[in-house]
Backbone as CSV, one residue per row, in Angstrom:
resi,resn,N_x,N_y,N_z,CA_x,CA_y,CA_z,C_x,C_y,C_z
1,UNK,-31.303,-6.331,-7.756,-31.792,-6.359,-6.383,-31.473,-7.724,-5.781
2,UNK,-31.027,-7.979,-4.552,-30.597,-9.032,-4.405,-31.673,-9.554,-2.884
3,UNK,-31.983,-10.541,-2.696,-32.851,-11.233,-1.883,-32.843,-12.247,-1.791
4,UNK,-31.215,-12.387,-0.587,-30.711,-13.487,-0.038,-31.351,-14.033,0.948
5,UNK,-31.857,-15.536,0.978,-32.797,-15.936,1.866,-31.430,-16.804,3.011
6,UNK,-31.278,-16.239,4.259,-30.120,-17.035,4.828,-30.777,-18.081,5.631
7,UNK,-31.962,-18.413,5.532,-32.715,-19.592,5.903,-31.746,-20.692,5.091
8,UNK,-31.595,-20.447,4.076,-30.949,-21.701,3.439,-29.253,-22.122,2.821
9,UNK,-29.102,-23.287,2.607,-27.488,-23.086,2.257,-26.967,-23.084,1.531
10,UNK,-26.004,-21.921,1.342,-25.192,-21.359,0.536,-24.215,-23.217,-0.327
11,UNK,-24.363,-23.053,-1.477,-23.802,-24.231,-1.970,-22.493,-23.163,-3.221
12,UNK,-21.294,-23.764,-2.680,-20.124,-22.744,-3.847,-20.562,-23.713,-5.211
13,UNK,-20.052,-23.147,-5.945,-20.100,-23.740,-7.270,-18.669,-23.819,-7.940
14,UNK,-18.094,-24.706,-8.553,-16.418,-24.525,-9.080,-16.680,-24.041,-10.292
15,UNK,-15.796,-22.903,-10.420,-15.947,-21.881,-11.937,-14.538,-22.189,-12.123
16,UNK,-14.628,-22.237,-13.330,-13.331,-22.165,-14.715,-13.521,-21.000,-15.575
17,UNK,-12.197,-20.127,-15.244,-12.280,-18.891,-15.803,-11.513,-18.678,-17.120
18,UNK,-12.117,-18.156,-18.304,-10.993,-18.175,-19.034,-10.727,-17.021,-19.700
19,UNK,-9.940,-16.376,-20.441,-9.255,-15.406,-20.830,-9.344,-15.805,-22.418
20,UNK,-10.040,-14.697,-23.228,-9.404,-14.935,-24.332,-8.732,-13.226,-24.909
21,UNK,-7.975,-13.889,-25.649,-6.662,-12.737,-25.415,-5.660,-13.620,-26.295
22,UNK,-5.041,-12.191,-27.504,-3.791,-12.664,-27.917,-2.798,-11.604,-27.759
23,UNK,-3.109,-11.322,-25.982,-1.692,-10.227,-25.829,-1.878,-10.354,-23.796
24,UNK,-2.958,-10.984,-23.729,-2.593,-11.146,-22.054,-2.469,-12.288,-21.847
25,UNK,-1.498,-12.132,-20.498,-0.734,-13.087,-20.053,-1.154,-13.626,-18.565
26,UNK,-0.955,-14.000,-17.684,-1.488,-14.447,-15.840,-0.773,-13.001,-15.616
27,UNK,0.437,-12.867,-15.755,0.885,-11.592,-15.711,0.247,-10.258,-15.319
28,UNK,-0.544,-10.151,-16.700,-1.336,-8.943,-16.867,-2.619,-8.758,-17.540
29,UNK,-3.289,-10.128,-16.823,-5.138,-9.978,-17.343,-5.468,-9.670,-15.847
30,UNK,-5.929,-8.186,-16.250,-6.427,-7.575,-14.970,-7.974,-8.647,-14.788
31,UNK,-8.721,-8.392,-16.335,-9.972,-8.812,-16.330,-10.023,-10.043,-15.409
32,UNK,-9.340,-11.273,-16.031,-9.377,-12.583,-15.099,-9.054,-11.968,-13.840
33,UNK,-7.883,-11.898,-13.177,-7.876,-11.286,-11.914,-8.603,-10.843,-11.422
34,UNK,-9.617,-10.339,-12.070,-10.471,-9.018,-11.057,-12.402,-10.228,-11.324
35,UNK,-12.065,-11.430,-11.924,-13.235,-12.226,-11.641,-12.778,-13.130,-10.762
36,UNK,-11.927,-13.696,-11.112,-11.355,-14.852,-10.278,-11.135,-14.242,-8.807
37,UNK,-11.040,-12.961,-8.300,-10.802,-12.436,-6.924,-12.509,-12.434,-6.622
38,UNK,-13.340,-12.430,-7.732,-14.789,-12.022,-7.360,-15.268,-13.073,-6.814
39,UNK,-15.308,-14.479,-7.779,-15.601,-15.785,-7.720,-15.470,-16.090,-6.038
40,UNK,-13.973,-15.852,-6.000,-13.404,-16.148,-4.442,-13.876,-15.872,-2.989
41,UNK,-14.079,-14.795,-3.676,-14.864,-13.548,-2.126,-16.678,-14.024,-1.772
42,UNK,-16.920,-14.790,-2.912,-18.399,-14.623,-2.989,-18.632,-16.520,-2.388
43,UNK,-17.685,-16.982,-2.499,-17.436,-18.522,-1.286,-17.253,-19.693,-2.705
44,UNK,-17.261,-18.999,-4.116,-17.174,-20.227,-4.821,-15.737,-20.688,-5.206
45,UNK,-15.130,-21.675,-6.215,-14.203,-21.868,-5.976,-13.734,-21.886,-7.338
46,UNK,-12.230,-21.601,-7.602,-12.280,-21.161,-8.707,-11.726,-22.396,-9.308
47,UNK,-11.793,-23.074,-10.325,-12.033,-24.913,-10.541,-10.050,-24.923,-11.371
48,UNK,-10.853,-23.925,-12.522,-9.299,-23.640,-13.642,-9.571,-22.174,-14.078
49,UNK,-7.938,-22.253,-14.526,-7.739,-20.590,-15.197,-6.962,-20.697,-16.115
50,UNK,-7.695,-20.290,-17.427,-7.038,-20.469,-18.810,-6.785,-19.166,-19.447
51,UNK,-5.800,-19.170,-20.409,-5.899,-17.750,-21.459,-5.814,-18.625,-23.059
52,UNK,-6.294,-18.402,-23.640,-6.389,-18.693,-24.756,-6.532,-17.788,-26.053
53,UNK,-5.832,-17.597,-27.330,-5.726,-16.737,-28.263,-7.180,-16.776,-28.862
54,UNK,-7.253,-15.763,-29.326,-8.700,-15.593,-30.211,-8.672,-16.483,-31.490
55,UNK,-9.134,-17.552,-31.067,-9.071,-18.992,-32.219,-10.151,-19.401,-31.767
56,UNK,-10.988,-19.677,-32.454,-12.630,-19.930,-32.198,-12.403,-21.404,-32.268
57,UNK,-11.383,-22.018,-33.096,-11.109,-23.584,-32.605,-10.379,-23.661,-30.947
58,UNK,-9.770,-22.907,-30.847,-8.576,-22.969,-29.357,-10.124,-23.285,-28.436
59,UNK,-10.446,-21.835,-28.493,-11.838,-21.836,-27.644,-12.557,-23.200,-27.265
60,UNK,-13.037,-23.436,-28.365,-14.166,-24.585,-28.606,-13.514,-25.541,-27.724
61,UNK,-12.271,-26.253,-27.967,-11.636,-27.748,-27.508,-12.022,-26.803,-25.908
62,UNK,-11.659,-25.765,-25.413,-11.342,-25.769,-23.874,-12.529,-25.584,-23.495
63,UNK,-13.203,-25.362,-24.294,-14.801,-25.314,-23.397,-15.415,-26.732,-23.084
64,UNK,-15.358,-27.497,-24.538,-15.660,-29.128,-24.768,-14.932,-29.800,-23.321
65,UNK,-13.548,-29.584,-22.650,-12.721,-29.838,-21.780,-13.531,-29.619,-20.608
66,UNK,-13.710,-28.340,-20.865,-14.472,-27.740,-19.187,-16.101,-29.000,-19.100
67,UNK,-16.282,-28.406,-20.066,-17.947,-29.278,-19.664,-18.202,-30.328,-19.457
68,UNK,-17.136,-31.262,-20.328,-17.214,-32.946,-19.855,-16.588,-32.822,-18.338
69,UNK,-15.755,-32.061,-18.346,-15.232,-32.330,-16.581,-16.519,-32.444,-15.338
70,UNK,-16.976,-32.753,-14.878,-17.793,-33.080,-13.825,-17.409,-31.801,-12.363
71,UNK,-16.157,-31.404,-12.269,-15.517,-30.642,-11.639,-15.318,-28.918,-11.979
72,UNK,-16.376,-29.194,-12.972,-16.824,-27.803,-13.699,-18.276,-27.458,-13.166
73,UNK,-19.051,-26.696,-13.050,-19.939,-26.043,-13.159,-20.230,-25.141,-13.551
74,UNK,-19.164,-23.867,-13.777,-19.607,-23.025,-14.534,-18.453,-22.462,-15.278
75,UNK,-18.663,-21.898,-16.475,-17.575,-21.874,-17.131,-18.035,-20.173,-17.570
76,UNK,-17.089,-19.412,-17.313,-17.539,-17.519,-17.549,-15.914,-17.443,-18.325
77,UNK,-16.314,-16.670,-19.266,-15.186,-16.155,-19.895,-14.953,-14.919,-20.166
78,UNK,-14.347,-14.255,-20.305,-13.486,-12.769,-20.626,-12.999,-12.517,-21.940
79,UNK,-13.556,-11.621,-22.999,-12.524,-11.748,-23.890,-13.445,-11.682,-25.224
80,UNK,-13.151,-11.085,-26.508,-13.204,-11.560,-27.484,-15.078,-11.672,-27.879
81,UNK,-15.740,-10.965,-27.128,-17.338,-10.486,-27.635,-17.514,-9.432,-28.447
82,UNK,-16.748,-8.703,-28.510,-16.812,-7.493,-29.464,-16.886,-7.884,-30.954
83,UNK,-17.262,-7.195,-32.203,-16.959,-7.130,-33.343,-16.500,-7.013,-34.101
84,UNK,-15.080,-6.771,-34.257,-14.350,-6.933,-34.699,-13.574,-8.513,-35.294
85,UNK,-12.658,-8.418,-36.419,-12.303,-9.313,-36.813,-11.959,-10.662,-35.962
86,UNK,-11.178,-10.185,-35.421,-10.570,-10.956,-34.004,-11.793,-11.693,-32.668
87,UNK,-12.428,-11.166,-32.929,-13.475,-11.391,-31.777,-14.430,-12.496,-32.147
88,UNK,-14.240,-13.415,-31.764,-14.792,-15.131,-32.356,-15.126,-15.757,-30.421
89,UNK,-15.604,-15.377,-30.035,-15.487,-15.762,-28.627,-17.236,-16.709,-28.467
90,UNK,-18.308,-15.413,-29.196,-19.669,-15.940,-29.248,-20.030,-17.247,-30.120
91,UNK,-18.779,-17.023,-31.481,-19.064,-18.098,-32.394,-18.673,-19.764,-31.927
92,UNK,-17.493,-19.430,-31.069,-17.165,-20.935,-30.488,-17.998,-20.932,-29.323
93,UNK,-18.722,-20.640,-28.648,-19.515,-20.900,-27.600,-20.671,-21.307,-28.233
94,UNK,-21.206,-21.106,-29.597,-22.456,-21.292,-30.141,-22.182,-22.536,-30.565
95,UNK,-20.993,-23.244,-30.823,-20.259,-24.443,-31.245,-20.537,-25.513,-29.982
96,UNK,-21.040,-25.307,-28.875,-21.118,-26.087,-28.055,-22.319,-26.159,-27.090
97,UNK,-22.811,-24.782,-27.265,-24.304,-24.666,-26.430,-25.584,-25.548,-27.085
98,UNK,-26.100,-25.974,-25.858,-27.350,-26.817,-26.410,-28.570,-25.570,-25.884
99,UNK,-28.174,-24.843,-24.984,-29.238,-23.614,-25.028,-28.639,-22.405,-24.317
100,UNK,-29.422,-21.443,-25.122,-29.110,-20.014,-24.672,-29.610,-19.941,-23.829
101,UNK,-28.837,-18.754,-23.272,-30.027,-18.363,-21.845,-30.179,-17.000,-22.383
102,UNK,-30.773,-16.252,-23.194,-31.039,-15.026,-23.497,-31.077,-13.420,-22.749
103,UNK,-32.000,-14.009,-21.761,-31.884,-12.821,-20.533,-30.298,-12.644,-20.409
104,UNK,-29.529,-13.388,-20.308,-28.501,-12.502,-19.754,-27.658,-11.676,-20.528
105,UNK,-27.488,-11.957,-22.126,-27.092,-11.062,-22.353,-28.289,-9.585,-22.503
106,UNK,-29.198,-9.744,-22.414,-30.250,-8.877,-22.307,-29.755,-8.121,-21.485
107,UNK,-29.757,-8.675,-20.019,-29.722,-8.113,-18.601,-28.337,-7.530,-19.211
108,UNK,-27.557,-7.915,-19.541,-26.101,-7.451,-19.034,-26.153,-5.932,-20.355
109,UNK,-26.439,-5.898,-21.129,-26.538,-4.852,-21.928,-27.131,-3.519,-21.333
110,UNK,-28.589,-4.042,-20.674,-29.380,-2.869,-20.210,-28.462,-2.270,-19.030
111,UNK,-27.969,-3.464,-18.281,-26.785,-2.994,-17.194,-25.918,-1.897,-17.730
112,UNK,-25.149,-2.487,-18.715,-24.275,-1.829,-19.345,-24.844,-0.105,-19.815
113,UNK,-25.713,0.030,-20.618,-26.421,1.240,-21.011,-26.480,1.778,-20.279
114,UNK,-26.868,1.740,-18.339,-26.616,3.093,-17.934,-24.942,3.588,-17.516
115,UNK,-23.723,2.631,-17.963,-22.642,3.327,-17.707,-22.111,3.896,-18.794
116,UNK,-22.530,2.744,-20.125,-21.183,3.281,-21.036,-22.519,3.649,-22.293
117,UNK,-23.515,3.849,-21.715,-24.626,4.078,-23.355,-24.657,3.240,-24.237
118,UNK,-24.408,3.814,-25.473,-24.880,3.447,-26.485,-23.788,2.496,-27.097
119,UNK,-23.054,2.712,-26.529,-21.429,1.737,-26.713,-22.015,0.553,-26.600
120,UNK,-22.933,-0.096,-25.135,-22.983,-1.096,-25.261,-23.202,-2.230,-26.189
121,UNK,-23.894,-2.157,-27.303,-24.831,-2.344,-28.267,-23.574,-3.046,-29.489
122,UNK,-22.130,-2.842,-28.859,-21.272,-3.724,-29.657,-21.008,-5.017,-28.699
123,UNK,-21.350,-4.761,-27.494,-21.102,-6.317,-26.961,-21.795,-7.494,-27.057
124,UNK,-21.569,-8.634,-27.641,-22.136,-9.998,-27.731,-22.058,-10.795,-26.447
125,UNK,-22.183,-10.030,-25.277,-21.769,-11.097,-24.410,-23.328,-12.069,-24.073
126,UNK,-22.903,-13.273,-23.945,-23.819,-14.257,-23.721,-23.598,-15.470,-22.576
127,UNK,-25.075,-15.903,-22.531,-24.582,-16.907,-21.581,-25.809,-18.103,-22.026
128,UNK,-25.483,-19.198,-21.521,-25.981,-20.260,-22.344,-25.623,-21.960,-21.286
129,UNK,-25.852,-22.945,-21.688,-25.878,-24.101,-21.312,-25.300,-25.648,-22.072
130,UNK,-24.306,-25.682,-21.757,-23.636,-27.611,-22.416,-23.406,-28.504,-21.627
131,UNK,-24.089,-29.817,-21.784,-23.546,-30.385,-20.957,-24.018,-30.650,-19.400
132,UNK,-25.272,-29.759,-18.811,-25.218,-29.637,-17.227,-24.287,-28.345,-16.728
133,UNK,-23.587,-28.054,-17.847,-22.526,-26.502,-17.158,-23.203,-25.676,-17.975
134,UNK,-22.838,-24.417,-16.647,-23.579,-22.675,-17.043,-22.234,-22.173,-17.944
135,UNK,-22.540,-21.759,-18.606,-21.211,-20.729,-19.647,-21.440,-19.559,-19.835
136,UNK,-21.281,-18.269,-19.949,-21.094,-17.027,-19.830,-20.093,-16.710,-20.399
137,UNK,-20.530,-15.636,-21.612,-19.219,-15.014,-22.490,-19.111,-13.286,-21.689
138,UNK,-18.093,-12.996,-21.479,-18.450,-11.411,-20.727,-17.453,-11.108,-22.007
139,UNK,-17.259,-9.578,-21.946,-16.610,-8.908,-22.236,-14.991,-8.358,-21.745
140,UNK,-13.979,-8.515,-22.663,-12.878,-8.110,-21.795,-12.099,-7.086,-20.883
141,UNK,-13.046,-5.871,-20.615,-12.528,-5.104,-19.672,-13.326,-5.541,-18.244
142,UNK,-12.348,-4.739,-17.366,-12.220,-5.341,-16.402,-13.888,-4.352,-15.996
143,UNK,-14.080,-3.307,-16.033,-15.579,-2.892,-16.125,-16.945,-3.639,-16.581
144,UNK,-16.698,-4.440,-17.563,-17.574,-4.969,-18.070,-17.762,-6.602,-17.036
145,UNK,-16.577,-7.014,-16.733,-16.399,-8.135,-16.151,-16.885,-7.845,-14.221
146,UNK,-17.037,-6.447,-13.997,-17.380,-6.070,-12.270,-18.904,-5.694,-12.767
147,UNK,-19.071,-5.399,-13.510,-20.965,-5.401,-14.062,-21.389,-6.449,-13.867
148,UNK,-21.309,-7.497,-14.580,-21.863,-8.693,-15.209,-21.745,-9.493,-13.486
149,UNK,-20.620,-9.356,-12.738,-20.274,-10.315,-11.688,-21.516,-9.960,-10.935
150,UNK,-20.827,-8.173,-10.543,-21.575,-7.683,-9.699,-23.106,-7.518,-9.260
151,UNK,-23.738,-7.276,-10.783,-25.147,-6.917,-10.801,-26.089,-8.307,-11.258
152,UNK,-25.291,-9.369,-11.656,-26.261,-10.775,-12.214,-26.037,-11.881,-11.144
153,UNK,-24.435,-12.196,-12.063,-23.616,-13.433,-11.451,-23.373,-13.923,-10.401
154,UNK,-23.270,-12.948,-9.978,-23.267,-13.391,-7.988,-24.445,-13.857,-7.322
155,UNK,-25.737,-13.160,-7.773,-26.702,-13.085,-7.536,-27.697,-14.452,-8.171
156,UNK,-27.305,-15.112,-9.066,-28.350,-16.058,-10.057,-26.983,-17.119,-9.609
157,UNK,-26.045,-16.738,-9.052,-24.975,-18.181,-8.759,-25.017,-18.590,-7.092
158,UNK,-25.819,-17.697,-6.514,-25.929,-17.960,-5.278,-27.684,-18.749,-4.789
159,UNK,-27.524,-19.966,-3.990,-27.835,-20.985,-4.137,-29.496,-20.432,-2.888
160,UNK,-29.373,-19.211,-2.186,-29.683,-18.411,-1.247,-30.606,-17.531,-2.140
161,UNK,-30.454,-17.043,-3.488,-31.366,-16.294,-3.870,-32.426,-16.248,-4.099
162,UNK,-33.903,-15.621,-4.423,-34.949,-15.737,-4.509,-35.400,-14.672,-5.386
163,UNK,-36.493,-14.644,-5.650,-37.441,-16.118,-5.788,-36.491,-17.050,-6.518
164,UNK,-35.620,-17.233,-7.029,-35.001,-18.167,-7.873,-33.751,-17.607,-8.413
165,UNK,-32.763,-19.114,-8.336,-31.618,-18.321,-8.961,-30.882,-19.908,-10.131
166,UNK,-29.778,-19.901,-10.136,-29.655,-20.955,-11.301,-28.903,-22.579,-10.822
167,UNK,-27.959,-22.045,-9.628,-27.823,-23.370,-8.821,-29.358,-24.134,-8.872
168,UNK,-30.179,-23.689,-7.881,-30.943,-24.908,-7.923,-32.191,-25.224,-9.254
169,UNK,-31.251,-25.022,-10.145,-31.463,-25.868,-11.556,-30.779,-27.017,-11.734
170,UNK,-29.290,-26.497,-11.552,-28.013,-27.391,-11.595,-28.667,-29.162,-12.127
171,UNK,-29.336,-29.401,-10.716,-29.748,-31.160,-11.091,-30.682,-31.076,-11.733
172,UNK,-31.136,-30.273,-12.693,-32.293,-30.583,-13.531,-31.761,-30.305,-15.094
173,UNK,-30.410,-29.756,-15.173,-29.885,-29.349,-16.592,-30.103,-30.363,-17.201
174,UNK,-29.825,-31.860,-16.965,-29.675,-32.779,-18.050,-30.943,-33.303,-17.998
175,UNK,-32.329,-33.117,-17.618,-33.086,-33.997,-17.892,-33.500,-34.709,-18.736
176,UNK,-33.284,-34.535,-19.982,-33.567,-34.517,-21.330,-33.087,-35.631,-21.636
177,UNK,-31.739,-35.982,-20.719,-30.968,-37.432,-21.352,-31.962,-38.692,-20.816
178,UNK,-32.414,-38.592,-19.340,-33.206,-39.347,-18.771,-33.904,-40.053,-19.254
179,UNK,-34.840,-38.973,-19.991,-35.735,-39.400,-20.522,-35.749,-40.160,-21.793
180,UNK,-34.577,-39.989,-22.624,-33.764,-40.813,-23.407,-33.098,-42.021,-23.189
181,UNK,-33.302,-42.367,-22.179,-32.538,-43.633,-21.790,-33.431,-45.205,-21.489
C-alpha cells in the first residue's frame, strides 16, 4: 500500500545495480534492464552497473567498492539467491553486512507466494546494511526483480512515504561510529 505524503521532498537516492550471472551480458540481462529502467522512472539515479560471475569473492570486492563509495546509497542486486551450487550471492553479502534487515526478505517471499506459491520458498533474497548503504539481494528473473521493485522498493526508497520509509534513516545508519569516537 503506498502513502505518498507530497507535502514533502522527494530526495533520489544513487543505486548501483548489479548482475550476478555467468552467462549475461549488458547485452542480454533483461533482469538489470528491467531495474535499472525502474530505478530511473521512479526519479532515482542509477550510480553504477555491474555483471559479475557467481564468485562469492568477485561479489564481495564489488560490494566492499560500492559501500566505501560515498556516491552509493544503495546497492540491489540480481542474481544468484537460489540454491543451487552456483548461487553464492547471499553468502558474499553476509561477508559484508553489519545488519540484516529481515522483513524484507520476509516481505518479498509472502509477495512472491501469491504469484509463484510454493516455489518461492527457494529464494534467499535479502536485504541488509554496510557501511551507511542499503543492499538488497533480489532474485534473477526479471519477475522476481518487478515484485521486489514494485511492491517494497520503490515504496521504503521513497523519501515521501509514510508512516516511514528507509531514506530518512539514511543519516542515522552510522551512528554507532559516533559514538565511538
Amino acid at each position: 500500500m503506498s502513502r505518498i505524503d507530497e507535502s514533502r521532498q522527494f530526495l533520489p537516492c544513487h543505486v548501483a545495480v548489479l548482475t550476478v550471472s555467468d552467462t549475461r551480458t549488458l547485452a542480454n540481462d533483461s533482469s538489470g534492464d528491467t531495474l535499472a529502467a525502474r530505478i530511473t522512472a521512479a526519479g532515482h539515479v542509477v550510480a553504477e552497473r555491474a555483471i559479475v560471475r557467481d564468485d562469492a569473492d568477485d561479489i564481495e570486492m564489488l560490494l566492499g567498492r560500492w559501500i566505501a563509495d560515498p556516491a552509493v546509497d544503495v546497492v540491489i542486486s540480481t542474481g544468484g539467491t537460489g540454491i543451487t551450487g552456483r548461487d553464492v550471492t547471499p553468502e558474499a553479502f553476509d561477508r559484508v553486512l553489519e545488519k540484516k534487515i529481515e522483513g524484507f526478505g520476509e516481505l518479498f517471499r509472502m509477495l512472491s507466494y501469491q504469484k509463484i506459491g510454493t516455489s518461492t520458498m527457494q529464494s534467499r533474497a535479502l536485504g541488509g546494511v554496510a557501511g551507511g548503504t542499503y543492499l538488497f539481494a533480489l532474485p534473477g528473473s526479471t519477475g522476481a526483480v518487478k515484485d521486489a521493485w514494485d511492491d517494497i522498493l520503490v515504496w521504503q526508497l521513497d523519501s515521501r512515504h509514510r508512516p516511514c520509509n528507509l531514506v530518512e534513516l539514511m543519516p542515522r545508519l552510522q551512528e554507532h561510529l559516533k559514538k565511538a569516537s
